[in-house]
Backbone as XML, in Angstrom:
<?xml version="1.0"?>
<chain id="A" units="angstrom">
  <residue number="1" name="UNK">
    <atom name="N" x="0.840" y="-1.188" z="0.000"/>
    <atom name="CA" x="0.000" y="0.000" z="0.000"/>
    <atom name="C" x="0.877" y="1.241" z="0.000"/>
  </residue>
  <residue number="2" name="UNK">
    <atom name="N" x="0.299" y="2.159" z="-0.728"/>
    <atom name="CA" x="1.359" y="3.285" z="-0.614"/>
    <atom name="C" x="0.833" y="4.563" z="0.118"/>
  </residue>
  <residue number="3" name="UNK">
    <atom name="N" x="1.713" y="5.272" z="0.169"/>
    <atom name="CA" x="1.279" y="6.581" z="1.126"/>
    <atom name="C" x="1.297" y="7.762" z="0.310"/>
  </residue>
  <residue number="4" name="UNK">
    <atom name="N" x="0.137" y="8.551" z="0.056"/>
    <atom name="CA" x="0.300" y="10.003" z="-0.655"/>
    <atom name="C" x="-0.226" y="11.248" z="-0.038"/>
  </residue>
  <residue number="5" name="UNK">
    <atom name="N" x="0.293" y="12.489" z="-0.928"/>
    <atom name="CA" x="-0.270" y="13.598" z="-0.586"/>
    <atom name="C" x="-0.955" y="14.069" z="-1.994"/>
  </residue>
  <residue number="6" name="UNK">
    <atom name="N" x="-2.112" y="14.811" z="-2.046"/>
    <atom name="CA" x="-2.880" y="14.713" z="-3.286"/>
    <atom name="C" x="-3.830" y="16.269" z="-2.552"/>
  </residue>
  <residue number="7" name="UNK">
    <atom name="N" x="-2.938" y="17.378" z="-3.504"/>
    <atom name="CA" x="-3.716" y="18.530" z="-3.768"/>
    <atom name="C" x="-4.757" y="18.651" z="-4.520"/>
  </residue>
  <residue number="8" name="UNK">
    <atom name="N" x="-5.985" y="19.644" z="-4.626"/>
    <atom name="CA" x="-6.615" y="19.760" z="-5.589"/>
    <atom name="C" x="-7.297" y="21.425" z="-5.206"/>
  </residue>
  <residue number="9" name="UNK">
    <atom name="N" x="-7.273" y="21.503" z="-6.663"/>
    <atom name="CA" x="-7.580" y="23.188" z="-7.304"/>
    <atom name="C" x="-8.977" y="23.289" z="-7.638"/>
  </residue>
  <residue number="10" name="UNK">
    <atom name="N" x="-10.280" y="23.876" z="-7.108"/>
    <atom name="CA" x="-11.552" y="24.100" z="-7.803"/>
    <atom name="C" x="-11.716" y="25.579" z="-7.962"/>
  </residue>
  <residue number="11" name="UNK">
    <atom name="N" x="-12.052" y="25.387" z="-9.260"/>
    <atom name="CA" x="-12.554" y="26.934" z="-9.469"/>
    <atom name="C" x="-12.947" y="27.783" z="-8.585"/>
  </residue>
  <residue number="12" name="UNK">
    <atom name="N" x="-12.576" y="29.113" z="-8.513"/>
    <atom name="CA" x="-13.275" y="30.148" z="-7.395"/>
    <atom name="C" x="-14.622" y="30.889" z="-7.901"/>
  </residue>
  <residue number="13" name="UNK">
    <atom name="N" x="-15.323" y="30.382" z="-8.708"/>
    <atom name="CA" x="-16.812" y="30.960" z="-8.538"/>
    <atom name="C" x="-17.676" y="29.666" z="-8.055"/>
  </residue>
  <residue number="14" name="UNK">
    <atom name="N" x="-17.037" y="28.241" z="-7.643"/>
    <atom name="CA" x="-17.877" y="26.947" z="-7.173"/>
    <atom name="C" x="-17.955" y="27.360" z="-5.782"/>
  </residue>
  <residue number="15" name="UNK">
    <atom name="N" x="-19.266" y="26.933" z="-5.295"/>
    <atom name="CA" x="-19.114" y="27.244" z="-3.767"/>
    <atom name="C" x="-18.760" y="26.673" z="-2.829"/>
  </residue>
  <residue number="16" name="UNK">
    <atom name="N" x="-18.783" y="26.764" z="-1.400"/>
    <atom name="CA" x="-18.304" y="25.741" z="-0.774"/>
    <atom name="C" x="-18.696" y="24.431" z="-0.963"/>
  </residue>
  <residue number="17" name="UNK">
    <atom name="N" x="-20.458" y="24.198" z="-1.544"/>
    <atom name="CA" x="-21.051" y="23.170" z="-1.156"/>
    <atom name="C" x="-20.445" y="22.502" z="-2.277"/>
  </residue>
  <residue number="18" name="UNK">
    <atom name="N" x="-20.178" y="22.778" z="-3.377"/>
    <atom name="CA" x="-19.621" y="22.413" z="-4.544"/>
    <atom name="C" x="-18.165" y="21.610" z="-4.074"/>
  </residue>
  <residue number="19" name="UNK">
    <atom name="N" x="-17.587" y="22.467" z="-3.247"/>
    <atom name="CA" x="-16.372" y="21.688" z="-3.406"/>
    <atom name="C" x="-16.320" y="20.583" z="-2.171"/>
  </residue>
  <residue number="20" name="UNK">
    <atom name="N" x="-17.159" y="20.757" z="-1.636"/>
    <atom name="CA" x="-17.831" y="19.270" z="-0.611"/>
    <atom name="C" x="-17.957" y="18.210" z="-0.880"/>
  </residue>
  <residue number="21" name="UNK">
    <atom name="N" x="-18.932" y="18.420" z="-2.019"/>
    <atom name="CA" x="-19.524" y="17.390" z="-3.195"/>
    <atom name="C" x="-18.210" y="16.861" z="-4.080"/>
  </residue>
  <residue number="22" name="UNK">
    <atom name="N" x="-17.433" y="18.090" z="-3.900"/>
    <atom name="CA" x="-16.270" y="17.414" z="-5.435"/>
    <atom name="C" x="-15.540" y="16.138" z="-4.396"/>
  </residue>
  <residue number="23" name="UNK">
    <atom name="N" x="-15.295" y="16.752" z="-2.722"/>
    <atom name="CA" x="-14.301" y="16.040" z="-1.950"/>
    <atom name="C" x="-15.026" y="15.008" z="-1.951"/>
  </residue>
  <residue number="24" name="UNK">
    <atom name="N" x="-16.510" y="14.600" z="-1.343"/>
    <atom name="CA" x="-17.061" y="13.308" z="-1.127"/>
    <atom name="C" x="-17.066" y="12.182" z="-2.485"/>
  </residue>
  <residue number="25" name="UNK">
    <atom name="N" x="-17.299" y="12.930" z="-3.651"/>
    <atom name="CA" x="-16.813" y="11.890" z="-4.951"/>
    <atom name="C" x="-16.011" y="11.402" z="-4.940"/>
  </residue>
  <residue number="26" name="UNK">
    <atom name="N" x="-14.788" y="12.095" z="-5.235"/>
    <atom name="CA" x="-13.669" y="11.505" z="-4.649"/>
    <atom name="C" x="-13.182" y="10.368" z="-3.661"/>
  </residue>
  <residue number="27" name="UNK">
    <atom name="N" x="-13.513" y="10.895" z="-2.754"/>
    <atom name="CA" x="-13.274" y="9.970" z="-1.519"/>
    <atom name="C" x="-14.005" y="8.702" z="-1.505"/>
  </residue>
  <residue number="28" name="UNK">
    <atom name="N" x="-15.298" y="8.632" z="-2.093"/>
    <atom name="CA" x="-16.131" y="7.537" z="-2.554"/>
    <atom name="C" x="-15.260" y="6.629" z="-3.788"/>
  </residue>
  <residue number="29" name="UNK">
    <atom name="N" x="-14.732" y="7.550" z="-4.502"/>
    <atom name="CA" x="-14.036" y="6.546" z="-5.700"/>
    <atom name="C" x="-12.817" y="6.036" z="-5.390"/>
  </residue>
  <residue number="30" name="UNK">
    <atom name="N" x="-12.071" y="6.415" z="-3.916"/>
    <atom name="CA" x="-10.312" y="6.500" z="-3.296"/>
    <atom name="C" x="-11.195" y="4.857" z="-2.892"/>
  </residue>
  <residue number="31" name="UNK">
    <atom name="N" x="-12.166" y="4.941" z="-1.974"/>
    <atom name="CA" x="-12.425" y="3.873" z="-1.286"/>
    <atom name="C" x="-13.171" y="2.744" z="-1.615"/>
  </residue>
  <residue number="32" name="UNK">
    <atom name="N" x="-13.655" y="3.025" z="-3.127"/>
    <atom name="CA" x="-14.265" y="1.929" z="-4.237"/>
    <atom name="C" x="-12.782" y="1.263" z="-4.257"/>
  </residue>
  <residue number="33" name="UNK">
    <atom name="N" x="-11.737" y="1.969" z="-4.489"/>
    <atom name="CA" x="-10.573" y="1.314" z="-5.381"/>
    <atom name="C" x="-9.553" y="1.047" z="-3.724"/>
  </residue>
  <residue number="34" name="UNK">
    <atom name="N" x="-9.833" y="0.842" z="-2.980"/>
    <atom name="CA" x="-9.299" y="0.446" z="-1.847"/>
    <atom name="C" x="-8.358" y="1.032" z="-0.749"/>
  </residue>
  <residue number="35" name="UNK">
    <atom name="N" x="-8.497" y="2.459" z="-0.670"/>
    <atom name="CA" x="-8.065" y="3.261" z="-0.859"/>
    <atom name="C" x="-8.602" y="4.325" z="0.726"/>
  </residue>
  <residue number="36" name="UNK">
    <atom name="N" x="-7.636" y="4.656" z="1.260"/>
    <atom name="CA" x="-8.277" y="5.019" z="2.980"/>
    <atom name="C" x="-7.980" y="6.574" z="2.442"/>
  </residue>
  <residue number="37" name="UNK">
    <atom name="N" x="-8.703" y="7.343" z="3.158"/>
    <atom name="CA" x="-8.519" y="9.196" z="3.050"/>
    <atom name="C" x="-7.788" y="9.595" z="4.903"/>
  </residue>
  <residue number="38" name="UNK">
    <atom name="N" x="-6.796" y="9.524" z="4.866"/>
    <atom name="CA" x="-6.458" y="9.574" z="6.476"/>
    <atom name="C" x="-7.013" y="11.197" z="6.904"/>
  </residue>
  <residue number="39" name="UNK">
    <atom name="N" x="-6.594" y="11.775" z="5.822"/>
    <atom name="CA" x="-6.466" y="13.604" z="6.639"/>
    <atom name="C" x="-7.589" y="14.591" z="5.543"/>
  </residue>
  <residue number="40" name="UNK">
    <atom name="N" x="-7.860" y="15.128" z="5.717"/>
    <atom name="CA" x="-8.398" y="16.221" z="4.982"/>
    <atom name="C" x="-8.439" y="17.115" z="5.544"/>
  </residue>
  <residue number="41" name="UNK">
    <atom name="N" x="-8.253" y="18.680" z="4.545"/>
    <atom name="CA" x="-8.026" y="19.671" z="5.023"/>
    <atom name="C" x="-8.014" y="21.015" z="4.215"/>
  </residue>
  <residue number="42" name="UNK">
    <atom name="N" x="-9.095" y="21.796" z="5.013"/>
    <atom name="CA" x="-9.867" y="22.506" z="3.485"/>
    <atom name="C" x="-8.996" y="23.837" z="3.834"/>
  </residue>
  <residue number="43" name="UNK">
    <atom name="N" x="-8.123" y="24.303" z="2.639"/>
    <atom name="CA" x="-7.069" y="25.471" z="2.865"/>
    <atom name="C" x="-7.599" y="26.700" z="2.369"/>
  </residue>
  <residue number="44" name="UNK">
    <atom name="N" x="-8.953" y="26.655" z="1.802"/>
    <atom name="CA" x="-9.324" y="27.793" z="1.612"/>
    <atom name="C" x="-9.327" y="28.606" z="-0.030"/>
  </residue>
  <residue number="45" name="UNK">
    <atom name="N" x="-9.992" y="29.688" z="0.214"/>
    <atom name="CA" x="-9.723" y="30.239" z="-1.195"/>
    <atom name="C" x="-8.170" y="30.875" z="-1.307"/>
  </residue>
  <residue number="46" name="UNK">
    <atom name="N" x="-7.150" y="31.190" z="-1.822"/>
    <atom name="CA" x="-6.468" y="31.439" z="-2.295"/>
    <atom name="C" x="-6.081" y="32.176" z="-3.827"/>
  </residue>
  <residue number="47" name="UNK">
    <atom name="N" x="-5.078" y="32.574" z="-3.993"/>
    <atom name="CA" x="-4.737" y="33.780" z="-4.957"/>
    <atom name="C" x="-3.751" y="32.666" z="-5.584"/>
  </residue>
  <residue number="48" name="UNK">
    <atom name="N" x="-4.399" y="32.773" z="-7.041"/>
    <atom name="CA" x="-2.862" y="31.681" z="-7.706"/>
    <atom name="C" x="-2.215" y="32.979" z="-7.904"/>
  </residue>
  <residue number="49" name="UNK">
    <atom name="N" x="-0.543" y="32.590" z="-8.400"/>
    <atom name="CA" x="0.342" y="33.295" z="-8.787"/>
    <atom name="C" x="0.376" y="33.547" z="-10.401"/>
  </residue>
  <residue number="50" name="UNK">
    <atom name="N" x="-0.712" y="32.702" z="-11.069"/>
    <atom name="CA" x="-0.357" y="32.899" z="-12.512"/>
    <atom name="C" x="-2.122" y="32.676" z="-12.667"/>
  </residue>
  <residue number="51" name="UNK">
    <atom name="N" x="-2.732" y="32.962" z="-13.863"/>
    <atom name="CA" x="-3.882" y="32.522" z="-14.077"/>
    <atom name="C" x="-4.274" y="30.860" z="-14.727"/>
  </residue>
  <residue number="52" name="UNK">
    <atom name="N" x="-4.919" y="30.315" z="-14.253"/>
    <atom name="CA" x="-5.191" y="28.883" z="-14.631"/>
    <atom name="C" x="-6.662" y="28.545" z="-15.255"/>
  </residue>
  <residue number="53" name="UNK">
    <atom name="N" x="-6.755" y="28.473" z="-16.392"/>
    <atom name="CA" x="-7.625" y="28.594" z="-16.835"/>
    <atom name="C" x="-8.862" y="29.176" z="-16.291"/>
  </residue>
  <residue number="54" name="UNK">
    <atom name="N" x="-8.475" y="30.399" z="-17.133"/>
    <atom name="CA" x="-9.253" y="31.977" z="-16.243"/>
    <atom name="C" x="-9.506" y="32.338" z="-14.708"/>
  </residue>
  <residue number="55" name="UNK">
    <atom name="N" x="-8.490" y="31.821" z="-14.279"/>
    <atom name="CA" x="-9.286" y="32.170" z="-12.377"/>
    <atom name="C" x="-7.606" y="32.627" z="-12.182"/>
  </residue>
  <residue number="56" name="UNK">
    <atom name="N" x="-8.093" y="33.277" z="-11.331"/>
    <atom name="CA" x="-7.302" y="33.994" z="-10.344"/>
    <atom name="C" x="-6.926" y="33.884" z="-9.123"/>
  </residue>
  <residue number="57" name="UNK">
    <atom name="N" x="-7.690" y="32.856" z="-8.638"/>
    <atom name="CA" x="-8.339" y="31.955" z="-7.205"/>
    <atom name="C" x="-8.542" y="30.678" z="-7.554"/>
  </residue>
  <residue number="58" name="UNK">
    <atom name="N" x="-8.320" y="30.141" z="-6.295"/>
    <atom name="CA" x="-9.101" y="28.305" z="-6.227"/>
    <atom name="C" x="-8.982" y="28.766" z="-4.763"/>
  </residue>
  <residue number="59" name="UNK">
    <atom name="N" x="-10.172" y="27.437" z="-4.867"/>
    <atom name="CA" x="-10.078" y="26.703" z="-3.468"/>
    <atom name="C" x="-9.155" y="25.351" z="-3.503"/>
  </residue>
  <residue number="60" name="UNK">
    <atom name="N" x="-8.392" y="25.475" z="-2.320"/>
    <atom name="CA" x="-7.337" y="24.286" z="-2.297"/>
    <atom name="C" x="-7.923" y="23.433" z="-1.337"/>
  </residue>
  <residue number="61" name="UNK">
    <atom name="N" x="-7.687" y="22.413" z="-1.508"/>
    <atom name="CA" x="-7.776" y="21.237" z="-0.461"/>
    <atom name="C" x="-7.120" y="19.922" z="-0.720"/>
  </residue>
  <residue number="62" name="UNK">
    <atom name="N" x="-6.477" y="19.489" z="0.529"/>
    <atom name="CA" x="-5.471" y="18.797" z="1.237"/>
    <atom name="C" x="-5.582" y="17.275" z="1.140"/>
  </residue>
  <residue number="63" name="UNK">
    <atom name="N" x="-5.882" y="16.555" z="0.804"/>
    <atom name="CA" x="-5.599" y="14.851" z="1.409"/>
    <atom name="C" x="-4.436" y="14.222" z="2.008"/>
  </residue>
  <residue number="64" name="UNK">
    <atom name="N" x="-4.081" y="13.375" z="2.605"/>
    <atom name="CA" x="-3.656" y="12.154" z="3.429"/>
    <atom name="C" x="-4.634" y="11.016" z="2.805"/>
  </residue>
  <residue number="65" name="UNK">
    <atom name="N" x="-4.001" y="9.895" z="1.496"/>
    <atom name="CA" x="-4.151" y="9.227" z="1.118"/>
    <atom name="C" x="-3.338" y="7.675" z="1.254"/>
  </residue>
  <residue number="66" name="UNK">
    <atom name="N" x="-3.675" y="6.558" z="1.880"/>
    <atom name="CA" x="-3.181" y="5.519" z="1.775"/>
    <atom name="C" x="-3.744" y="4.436" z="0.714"/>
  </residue>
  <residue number="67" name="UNK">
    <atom name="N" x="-3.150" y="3.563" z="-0.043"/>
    <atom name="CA" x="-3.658" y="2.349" z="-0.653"/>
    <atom name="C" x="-3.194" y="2.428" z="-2.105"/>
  </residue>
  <residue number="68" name="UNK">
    <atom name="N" x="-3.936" y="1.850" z="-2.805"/>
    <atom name="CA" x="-2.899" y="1.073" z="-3.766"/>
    <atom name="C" x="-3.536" y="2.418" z="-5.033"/>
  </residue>
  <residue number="69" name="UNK">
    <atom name="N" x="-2.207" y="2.365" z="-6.097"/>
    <atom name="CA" x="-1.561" y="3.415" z="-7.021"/>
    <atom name="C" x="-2.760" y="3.162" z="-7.611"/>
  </residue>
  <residue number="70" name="UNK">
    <atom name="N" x="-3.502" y="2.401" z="-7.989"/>
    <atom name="CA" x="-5.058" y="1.967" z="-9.330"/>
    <atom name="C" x="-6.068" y="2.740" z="-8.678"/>
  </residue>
  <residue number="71" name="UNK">
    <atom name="N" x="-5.835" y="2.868" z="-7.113"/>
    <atom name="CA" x="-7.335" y="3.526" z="-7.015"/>
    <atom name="C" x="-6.840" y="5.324" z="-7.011"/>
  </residue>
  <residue number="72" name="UNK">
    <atom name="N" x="-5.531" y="5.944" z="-7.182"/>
    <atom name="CA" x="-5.212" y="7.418" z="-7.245"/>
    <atom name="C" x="-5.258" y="7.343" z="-8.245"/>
  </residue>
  <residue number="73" name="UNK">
    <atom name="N" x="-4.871" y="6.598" z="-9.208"/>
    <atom name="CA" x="-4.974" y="6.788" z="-10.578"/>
    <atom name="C" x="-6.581" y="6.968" z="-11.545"/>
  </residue>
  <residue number="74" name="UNK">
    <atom name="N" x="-7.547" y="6.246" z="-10.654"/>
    <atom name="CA" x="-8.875" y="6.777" z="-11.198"/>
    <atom name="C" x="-9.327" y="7.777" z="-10.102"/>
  </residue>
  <residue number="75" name="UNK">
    <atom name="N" x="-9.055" y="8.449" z="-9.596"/>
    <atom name="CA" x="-9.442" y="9.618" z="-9.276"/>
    <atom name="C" x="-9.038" y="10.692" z="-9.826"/>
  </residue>
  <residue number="76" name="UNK">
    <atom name="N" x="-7.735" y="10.823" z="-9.948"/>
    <atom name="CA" x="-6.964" y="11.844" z="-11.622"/>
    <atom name="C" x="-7.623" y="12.099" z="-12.286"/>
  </residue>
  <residue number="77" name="UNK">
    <atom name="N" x="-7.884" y="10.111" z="-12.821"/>
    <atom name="CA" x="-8.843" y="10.572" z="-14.225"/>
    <atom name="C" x="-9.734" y="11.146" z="-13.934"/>
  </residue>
  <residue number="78" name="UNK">
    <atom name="N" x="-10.680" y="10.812" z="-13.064"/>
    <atom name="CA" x="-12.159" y="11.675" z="-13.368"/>
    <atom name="C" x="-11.859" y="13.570" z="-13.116"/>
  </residue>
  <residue number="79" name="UNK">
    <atom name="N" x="-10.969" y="13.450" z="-12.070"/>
    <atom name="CA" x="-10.284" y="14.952" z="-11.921"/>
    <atom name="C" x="-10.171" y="15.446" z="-13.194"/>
  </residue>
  <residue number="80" name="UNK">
    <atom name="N" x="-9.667" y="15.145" z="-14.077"/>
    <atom name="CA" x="-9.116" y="15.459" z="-15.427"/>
    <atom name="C" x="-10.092" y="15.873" z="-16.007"/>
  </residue>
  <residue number="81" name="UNK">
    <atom name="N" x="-11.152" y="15.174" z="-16.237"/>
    <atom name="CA" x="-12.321" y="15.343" z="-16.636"/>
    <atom name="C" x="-13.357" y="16.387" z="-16.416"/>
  </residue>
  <residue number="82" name="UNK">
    <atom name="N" x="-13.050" y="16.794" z="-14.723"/>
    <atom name="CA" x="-14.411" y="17.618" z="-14.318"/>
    <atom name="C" x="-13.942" y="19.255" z="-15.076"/>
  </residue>
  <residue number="83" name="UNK">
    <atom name="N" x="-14.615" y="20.111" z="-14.965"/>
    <atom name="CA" x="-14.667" y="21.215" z="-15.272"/>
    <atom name="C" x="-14.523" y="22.089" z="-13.778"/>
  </residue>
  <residue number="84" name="UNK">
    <atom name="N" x="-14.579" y="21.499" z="-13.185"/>
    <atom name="CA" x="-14.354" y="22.669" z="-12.255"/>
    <atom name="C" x="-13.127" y="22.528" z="-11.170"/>
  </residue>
  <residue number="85" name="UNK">
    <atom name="N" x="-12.461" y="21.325" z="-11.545"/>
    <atom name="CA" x="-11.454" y="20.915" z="-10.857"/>
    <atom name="C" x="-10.197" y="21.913" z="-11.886"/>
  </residue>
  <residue number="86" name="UNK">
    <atom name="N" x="-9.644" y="22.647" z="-11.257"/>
    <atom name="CA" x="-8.183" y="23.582" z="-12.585"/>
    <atom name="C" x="-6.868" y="22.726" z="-12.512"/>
  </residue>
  <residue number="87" name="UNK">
    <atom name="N" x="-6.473" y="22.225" z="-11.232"/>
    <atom name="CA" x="-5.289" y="21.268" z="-11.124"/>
    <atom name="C" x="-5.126" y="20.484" z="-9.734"/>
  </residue>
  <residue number="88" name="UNK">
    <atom name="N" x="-4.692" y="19.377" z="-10.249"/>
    <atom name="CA" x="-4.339" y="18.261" z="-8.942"/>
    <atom name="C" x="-2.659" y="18.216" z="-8.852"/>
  </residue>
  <residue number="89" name="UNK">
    <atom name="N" x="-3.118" y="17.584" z="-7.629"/>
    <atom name="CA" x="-1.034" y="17.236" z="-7.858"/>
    <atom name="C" x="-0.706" y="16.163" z="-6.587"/>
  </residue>
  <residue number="90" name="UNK">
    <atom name="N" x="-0.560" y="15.218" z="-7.132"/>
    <atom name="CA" x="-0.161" y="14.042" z="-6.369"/>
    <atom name="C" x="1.268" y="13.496" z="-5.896"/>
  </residue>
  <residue number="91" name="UNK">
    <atom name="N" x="1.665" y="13.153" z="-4.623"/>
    <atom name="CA" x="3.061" y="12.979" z="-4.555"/>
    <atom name="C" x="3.234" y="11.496" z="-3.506"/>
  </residue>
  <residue number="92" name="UNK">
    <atom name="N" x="3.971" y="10.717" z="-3.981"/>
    <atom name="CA" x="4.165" y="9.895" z="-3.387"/>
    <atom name="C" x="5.076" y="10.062" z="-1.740"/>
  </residue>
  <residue number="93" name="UNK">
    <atom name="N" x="4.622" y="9.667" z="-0.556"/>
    <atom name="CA" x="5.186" y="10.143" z="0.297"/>
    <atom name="C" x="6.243" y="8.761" z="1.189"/>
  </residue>
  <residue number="94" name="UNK">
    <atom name="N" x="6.905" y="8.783" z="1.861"/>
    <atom name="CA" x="7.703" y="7.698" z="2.698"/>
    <atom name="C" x="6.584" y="7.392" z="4.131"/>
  </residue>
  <residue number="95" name="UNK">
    <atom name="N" x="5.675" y="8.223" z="4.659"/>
    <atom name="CA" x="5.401" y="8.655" z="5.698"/>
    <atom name="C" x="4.180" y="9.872" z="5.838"/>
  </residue>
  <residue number="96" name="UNK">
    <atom name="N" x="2.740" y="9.499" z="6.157"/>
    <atom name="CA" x="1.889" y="10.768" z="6.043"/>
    <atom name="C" x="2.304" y="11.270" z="7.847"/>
  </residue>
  <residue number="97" name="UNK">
    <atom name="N" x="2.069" y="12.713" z="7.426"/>
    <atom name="CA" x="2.424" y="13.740" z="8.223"/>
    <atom name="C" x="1.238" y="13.566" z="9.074"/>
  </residue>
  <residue number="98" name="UNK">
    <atom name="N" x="1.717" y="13.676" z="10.428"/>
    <atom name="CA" x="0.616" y="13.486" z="11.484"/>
    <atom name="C" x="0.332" y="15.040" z="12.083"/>
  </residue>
  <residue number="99" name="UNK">
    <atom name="N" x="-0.475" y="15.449" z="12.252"/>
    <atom name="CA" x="-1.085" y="16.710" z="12.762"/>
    <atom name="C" x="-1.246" y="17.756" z="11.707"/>
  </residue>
  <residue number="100" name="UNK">
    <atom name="N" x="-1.277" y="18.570" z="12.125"/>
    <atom name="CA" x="-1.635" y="19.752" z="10.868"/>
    <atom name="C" x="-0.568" y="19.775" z="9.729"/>
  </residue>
  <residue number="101" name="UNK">
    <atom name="N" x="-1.090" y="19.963" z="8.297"/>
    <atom name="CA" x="0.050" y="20.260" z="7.526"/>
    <atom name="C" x="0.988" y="22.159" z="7.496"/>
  </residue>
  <residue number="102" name="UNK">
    <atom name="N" x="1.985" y="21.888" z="6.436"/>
    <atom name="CA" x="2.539" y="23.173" z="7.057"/>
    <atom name="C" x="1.810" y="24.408" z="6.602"/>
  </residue>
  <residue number="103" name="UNK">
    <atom name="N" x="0.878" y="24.317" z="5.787"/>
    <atom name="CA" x="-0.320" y="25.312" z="5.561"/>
    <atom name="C" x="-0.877" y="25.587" z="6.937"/>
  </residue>
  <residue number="104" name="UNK">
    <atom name="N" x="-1.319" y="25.329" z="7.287"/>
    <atom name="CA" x="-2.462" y="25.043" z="8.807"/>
    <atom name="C" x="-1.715" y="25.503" z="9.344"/>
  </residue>
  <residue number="105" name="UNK">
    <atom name="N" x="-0.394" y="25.413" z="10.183"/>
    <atom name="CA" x="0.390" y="25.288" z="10.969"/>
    <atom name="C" x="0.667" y="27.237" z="10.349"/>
  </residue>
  <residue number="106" name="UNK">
    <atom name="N" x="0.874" y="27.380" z="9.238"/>
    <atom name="CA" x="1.289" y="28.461" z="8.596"/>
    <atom name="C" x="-0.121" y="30.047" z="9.285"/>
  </residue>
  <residue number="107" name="UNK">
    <atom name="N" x="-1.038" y="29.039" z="9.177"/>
    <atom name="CA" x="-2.316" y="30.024" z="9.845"/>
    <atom name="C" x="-2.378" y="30.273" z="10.739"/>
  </residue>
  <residue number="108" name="UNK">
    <atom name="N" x="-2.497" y="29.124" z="11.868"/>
    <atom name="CA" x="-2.136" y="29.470" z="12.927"/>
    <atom name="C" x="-1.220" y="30.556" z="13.645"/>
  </residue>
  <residue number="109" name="UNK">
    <atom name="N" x="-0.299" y="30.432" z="13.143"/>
    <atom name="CA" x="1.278" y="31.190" z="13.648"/>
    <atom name="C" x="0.473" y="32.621" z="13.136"/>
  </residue>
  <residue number="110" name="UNK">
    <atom name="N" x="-0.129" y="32.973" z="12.452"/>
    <atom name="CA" x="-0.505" y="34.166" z="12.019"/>
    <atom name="C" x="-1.502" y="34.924" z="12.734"/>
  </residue>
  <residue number="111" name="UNK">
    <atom name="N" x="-2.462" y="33.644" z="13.023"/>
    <atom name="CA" x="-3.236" y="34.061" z="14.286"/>
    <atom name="C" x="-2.888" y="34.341" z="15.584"/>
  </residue>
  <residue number="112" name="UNK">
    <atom name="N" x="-1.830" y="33.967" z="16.019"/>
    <atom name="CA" x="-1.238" y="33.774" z="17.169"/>
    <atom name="C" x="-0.259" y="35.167" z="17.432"/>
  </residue>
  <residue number="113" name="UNK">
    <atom name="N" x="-0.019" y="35.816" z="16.392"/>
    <atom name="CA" x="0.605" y="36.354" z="16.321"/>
    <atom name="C" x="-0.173" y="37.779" z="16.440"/>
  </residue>
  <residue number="114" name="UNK">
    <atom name="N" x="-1.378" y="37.929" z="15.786"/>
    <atom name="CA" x="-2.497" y="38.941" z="15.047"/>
    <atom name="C" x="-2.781" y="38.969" z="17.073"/>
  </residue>
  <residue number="115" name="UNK">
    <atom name="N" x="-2.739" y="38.054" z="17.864"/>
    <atom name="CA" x="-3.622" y="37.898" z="18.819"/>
    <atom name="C" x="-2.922" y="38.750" z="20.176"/>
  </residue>
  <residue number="116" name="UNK">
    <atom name="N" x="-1.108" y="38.210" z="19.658"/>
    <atom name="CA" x="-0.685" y="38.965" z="21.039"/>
    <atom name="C" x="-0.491" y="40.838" z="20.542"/>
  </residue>
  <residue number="117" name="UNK">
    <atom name="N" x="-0.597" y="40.990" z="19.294"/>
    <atom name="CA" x="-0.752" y="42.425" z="18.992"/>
    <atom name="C" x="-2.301" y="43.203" z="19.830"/>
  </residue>
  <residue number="118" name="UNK">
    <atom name="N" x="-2.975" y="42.364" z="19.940"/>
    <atom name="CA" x="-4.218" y="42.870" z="20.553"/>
    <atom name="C" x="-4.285" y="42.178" z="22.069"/>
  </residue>
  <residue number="119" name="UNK">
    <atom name="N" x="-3.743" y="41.781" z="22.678"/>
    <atom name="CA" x="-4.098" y="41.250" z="23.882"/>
    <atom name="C" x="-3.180" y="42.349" z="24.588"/>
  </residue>
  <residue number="120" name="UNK">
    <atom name="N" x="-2.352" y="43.194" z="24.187"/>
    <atom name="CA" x="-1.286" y="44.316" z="25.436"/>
    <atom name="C" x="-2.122" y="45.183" z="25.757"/>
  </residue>
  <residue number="121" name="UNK">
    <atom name="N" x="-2.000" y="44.994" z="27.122"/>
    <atom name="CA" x="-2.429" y="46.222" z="27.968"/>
    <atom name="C" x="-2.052" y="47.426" z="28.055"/>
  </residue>
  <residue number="122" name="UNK">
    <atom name="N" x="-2.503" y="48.471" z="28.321"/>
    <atom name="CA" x="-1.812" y="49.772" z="27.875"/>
    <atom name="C" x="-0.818" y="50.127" z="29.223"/>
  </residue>
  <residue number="123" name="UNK">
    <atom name="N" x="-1.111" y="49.837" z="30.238"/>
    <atom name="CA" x="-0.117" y="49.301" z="31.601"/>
    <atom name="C" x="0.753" y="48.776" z="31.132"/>
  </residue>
  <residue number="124" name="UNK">
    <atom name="N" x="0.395" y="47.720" z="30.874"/>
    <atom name="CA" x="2.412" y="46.867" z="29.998"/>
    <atom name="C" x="3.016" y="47.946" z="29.560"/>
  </residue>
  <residue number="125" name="UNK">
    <atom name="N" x="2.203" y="48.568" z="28.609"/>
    <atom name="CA" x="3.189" y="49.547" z="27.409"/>
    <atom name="C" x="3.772" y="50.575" z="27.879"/>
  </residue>
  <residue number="126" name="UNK">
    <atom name="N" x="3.528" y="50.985" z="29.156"/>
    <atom name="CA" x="3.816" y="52.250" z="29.958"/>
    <atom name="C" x="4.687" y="52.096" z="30.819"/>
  </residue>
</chain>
């Protein structure tokens, strides 16, 4: 069985519920073909750096995929296929990452950060 990480790009005018629906297909066809979804993890809308067939945005989202290469390989395909999917990207891993990926981890720290700017007392500052 193998271990992957498997991005995917949906258009930014699909809505959330849309890209719910795109994840549960998916995950229905990972586990037709034998195929476990360990992690998921919805990263949000985002700003591509280049335009991808006309968008300017996707929504990204995350998998933690275990099991055998036949059942990632028909999920591609139908990926390939949909219209509202812009790009996937699959990587074979040694080891899935346990706890947040470094996206998540990347938010956090931002929040955490946004938080102690507003938590000083004006006593401290004096």
């Amino acid at each position: 069985m193998g271990l992957y990480e498997h991005t995917f790009l949906v258009r930014q005018d699909a809505t959330q519920a849309q890209v719910d629906a795109l994840l549960e297909q998916y995950t229905a066809v990972l586990s037709a073909g034998g195929a476990k979804v360990e992690k998921v993890e919805h990263w949000g809308i985002k700003s591509l750096t280049f335009r991808m067939k006309k968008n300017r945005k996707a929504y990204f989202t995350f998998l933690n995929i275990s099991g055998p290469h036949a059942a990632i390989a028909e999920m591609e395909r139908q990926m390939s296929i949909s219209e509202d999917v812009i790009r996937y990207f699959t990587i074979a891993v040694e080891e899935l990452e346990e706890g947040p990926s470094a996206m998540m981890r990347r938010r956090d720290d931002r929040k955490r950060d946004d938080d102690v700017g507003f938590s000083m007392n004006m006593d401290e500052v004096m």
